[in-house]
C-alpha positions as CSV (number, residue, x, y, z in Angstrom):
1,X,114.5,18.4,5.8
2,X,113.7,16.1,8.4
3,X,116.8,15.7,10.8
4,X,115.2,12.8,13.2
5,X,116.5,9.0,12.2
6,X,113.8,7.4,14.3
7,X,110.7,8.8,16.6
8,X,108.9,6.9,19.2
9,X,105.6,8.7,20.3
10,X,104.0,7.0,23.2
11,X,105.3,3.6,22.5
12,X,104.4,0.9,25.1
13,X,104.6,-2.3,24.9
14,X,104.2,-5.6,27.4
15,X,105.5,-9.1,27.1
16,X,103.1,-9.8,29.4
17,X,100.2,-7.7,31.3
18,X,102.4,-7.9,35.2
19,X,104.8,-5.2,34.1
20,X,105.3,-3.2,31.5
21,X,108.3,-3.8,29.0
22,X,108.5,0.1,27.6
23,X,106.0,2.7,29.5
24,X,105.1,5.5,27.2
25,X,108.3,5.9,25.4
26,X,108.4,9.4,23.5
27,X,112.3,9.6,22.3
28,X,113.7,11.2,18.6
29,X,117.0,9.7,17.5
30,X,118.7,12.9,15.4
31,X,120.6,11.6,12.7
32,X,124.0,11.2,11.7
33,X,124.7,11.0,15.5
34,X,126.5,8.1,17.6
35,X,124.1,7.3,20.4
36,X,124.4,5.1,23.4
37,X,121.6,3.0,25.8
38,X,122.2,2.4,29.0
39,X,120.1,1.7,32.0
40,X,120.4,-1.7,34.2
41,X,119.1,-5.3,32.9
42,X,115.5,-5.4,32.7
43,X,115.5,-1.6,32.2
44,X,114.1,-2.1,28.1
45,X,117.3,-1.3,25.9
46,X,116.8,-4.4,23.9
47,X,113.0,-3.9,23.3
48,X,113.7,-0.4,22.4
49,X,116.4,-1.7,20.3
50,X,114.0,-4.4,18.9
51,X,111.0,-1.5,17.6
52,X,113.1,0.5,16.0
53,X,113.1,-2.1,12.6
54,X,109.8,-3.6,13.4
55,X,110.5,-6.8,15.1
56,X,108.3,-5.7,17.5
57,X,105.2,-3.8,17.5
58,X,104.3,-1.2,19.8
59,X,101.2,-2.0,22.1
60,X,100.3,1.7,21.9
61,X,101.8,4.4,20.2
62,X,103.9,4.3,17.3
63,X,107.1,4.9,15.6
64,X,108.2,7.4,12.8
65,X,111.9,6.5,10.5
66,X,113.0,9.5,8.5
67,X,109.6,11.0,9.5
68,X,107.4,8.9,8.3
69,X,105.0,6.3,10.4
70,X,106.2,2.7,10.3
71,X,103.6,0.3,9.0
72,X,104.0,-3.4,9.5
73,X,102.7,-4.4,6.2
74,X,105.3,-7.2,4.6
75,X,106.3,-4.6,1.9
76,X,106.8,-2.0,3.7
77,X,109.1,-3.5,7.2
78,X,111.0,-4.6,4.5
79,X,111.7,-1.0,2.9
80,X,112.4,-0.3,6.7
81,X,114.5,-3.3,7.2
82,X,117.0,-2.0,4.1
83,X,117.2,1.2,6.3
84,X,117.7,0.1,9.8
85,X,120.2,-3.0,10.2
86,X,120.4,-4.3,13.3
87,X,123.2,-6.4,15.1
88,X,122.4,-8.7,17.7
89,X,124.0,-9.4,21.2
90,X,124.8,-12.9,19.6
91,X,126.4,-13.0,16.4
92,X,125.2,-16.7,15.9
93,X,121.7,-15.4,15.9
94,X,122.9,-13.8,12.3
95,X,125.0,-16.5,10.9
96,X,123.6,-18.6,9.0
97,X,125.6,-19.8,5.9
98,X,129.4,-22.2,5.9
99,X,131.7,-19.8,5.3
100,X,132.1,-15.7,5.8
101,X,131.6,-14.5,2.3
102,X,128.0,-16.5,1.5
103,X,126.9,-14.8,5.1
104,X,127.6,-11.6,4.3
105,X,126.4,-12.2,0.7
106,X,123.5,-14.1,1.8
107,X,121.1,-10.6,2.4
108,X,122.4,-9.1,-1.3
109,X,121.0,-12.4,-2.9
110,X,117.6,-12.1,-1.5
111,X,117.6,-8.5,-3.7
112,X,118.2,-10.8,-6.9
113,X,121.4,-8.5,-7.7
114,X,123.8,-9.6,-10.5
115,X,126.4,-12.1,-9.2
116,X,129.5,-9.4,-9.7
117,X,127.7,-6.3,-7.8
118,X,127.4,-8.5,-4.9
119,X,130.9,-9.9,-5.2
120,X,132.0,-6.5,-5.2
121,X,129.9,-5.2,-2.6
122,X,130.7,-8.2,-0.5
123,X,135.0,-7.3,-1.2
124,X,134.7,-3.8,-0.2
125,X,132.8,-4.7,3.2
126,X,135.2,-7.3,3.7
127,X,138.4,-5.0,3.5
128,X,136.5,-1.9,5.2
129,X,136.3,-4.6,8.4
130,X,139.5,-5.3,7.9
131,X,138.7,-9.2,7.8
132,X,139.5,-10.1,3.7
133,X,142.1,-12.9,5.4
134,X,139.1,-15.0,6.6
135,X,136.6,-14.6,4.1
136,X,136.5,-17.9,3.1
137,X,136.9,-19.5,6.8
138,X,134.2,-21.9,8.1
139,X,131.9,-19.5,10.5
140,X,132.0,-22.0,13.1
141,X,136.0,-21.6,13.5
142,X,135.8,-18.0,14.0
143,X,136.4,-16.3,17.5
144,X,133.7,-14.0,18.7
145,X,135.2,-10.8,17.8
146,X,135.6,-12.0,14.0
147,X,131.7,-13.7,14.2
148,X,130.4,-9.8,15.7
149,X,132.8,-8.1,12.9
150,X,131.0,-11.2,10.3
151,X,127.5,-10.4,11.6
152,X,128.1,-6.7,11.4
153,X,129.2,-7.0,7.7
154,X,126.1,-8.3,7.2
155,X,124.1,-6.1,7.9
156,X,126.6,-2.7,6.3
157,X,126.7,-4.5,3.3
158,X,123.0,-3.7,2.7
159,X,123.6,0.3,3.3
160,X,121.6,0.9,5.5
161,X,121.0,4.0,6.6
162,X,120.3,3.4,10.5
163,X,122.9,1.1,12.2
164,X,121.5,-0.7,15.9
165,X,123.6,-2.9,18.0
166,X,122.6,-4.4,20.7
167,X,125.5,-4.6,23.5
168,X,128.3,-5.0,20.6
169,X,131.2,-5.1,22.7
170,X,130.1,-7.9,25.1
171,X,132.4,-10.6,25.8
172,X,135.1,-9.1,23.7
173,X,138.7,-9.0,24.9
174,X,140.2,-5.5,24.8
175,X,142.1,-5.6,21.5
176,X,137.8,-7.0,20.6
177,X,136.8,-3.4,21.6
178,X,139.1,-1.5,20.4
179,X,138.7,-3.2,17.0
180,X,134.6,-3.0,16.7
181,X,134.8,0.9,18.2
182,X,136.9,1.6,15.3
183,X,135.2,0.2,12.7
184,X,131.7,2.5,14.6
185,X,134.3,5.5,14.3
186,X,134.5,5.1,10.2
187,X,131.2,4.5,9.9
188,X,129.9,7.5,12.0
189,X,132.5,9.5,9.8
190,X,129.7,8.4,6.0
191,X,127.6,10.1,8.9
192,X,125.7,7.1,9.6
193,X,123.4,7.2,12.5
194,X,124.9,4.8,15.1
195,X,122.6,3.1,18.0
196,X,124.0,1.2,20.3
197,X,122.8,-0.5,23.9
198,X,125.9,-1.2,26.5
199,X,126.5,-2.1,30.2
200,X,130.0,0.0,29.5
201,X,129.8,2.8,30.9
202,X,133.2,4.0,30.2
203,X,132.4,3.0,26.4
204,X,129.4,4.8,26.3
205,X,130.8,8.4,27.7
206,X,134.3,8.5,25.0
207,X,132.3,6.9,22.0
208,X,128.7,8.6,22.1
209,X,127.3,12.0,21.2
210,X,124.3,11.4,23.3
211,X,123.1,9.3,26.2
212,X,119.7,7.7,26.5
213,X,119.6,6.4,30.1
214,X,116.7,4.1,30.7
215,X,115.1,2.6,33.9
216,X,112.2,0.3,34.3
217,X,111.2,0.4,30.4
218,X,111.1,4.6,30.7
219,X,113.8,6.9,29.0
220,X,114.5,9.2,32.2
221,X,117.2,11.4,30.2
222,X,118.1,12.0,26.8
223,X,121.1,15.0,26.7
224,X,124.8,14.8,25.5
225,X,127.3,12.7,26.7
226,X,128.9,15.3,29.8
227,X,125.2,16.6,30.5
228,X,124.8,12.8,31.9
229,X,127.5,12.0,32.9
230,X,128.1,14.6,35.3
231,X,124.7,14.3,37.1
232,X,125.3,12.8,39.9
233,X,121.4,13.2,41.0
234,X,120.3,11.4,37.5
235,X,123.1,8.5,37.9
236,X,122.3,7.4,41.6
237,X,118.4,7.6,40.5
238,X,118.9,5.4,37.9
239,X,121.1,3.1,39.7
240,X,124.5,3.7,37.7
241,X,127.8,4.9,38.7
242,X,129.8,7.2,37.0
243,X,132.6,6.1,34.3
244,X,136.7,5.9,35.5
245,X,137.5,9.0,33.3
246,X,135.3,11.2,35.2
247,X,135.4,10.0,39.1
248,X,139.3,10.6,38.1
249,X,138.7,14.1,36.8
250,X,136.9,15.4,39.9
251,X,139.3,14.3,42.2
252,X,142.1,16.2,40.2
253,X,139.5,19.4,40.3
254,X,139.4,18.8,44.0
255,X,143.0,19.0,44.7
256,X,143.1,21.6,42.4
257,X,145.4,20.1,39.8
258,X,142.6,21.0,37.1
259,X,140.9,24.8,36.7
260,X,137.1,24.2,37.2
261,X,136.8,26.0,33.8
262,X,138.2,23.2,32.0
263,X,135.5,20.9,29.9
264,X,135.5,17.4,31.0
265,X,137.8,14.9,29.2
266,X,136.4,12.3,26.9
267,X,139.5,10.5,26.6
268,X,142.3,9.6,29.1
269,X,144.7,11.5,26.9
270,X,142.9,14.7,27.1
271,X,143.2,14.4,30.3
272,X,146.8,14.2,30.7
273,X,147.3,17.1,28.4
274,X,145.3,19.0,30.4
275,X,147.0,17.8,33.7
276,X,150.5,18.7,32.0
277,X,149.7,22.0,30.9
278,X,148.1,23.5,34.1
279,X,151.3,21.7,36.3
280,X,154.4,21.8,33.7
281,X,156.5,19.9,36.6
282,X,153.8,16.8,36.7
């Protein structure tokens, strides 16, 4: 059984011949796991992000999904399209019809389903999103959080197997984040693979299972989440500084307030049940 989502094998790929965009990308995505991009602007997350259904097309190299080698014939990126949904930066890049429930709906028609398996497709999505009060709102009055949550329907309504989001939490307030990482936590638990690309750094290290950190269009680490994290070599190298959670936990191991022993803590909890039990007077 084949336990890679996606493969890249020596992917390259210019938007123009000065520099290029990805430089000999080799990169397996294992499946079922909750992975997070990160890596400076310009550093290639989105055109990663952007091969990995076929909207772009590798200059050299190739891609593999499920094992198998992408081909860009119109029959087949649309077998690949049903697999891997992708959700863009911008939700209004994905909305397209007057009201929530004919945009989600709007991919299911295009299959020529019967009218009640997409209603009742379109009804669970809605409720698992937790947004059945606006389904019948006009897009356009929609915050952004509800028009990411609305574009995201959109795409889990088709079931696909590979879920990408390019920088999914941007511009949200936090009650935004804290909404869209939950929804990513019940879908990681249908054991979904989960890509996502972020600036957050402190999102990335509690949410993902591994960390792809990118600079100028190379992947220069792939490892789990504490494995990056606490590099400091690999961070300054590529530019990026460590998250709150664990600047905090290494002044406490510093003063001594935490035994070196102890693993590092992903959330800000953990880290006060930790603190508590090694100092019962804290």
């Amino acid at each position: 059984m084949n336990e890679t989502a996606i493969e890249f094998t020596n992917v390259s790929y210019n938007y123009s011949s000065e520099k290029k965009a990805l430089d000999n990308i080799n990169f397996q995505v294992p499946k079922g796991k909750r992975i997070a991009i990160i890596g400076h602007n310009g550093a290639g997350k989105t055109t990663m992000l952007l091969h990995m259904n076929g909207i772009l097309r590798a200059d050299q190299g190739y891609l593999s999904i499920n094992g198998e080698k992408m081909s860009y014939e119109k029959a087949a990126i649309k077998e690949i399209r049903k697999k891997v949904g992708i959700v863009f930066q911008d939700p209004e890049n994905q909305l397209f019809s007057s009201d929530v429930f004919n945009d989600i709906s709007f991919g299911l028609k295009n299959l020529d389903l019967p009218e009640e398996e997409i209603q009742q497709k379109v009804l669970k999505i809605l409720e698992q999103l937790n947004i059945s009060s606006i389904s019948q709102q006009p897009v356009h009055f929609l915050s952004l959080g509800q028009k990411k949550k609305v574009a995201l329907a959109g795409v889990l309504v088709m079931e696909p197997e590979i879920i990408i989001l390019d920088e999914p939490t941007a511009y949200l307030d936090p009650k935004g984040v804290r909404d869209f990482l939950a929804s990513m936590d019940d879908l990681n638990k249908t054991e979904k693979t989960i890509i996502l690309s972020t600036h957050d750094l402190d999102l990335a290290y509690h949410w993902a299972d591994y960390i792809a950190v990118m600079k100028e269009g190379r992947i220069v680490s792939f490892a789990k989440v504490g494995e990056v994290f606490l590099d400091d070599r690999l961070l300054a190298e590529a530019g990026l500084e460590q998250p709150q959670l664990i600047i905090l936990y290494k002044e406490l191991l510093k003063a001594g307030l935490i035994a070196a022993g102890v693993d590092h803590p992903l959330t800000i909890e953990q880290l006060v049940r930790e603190l508590r039990e090694q100092n019962p007077k804290v």
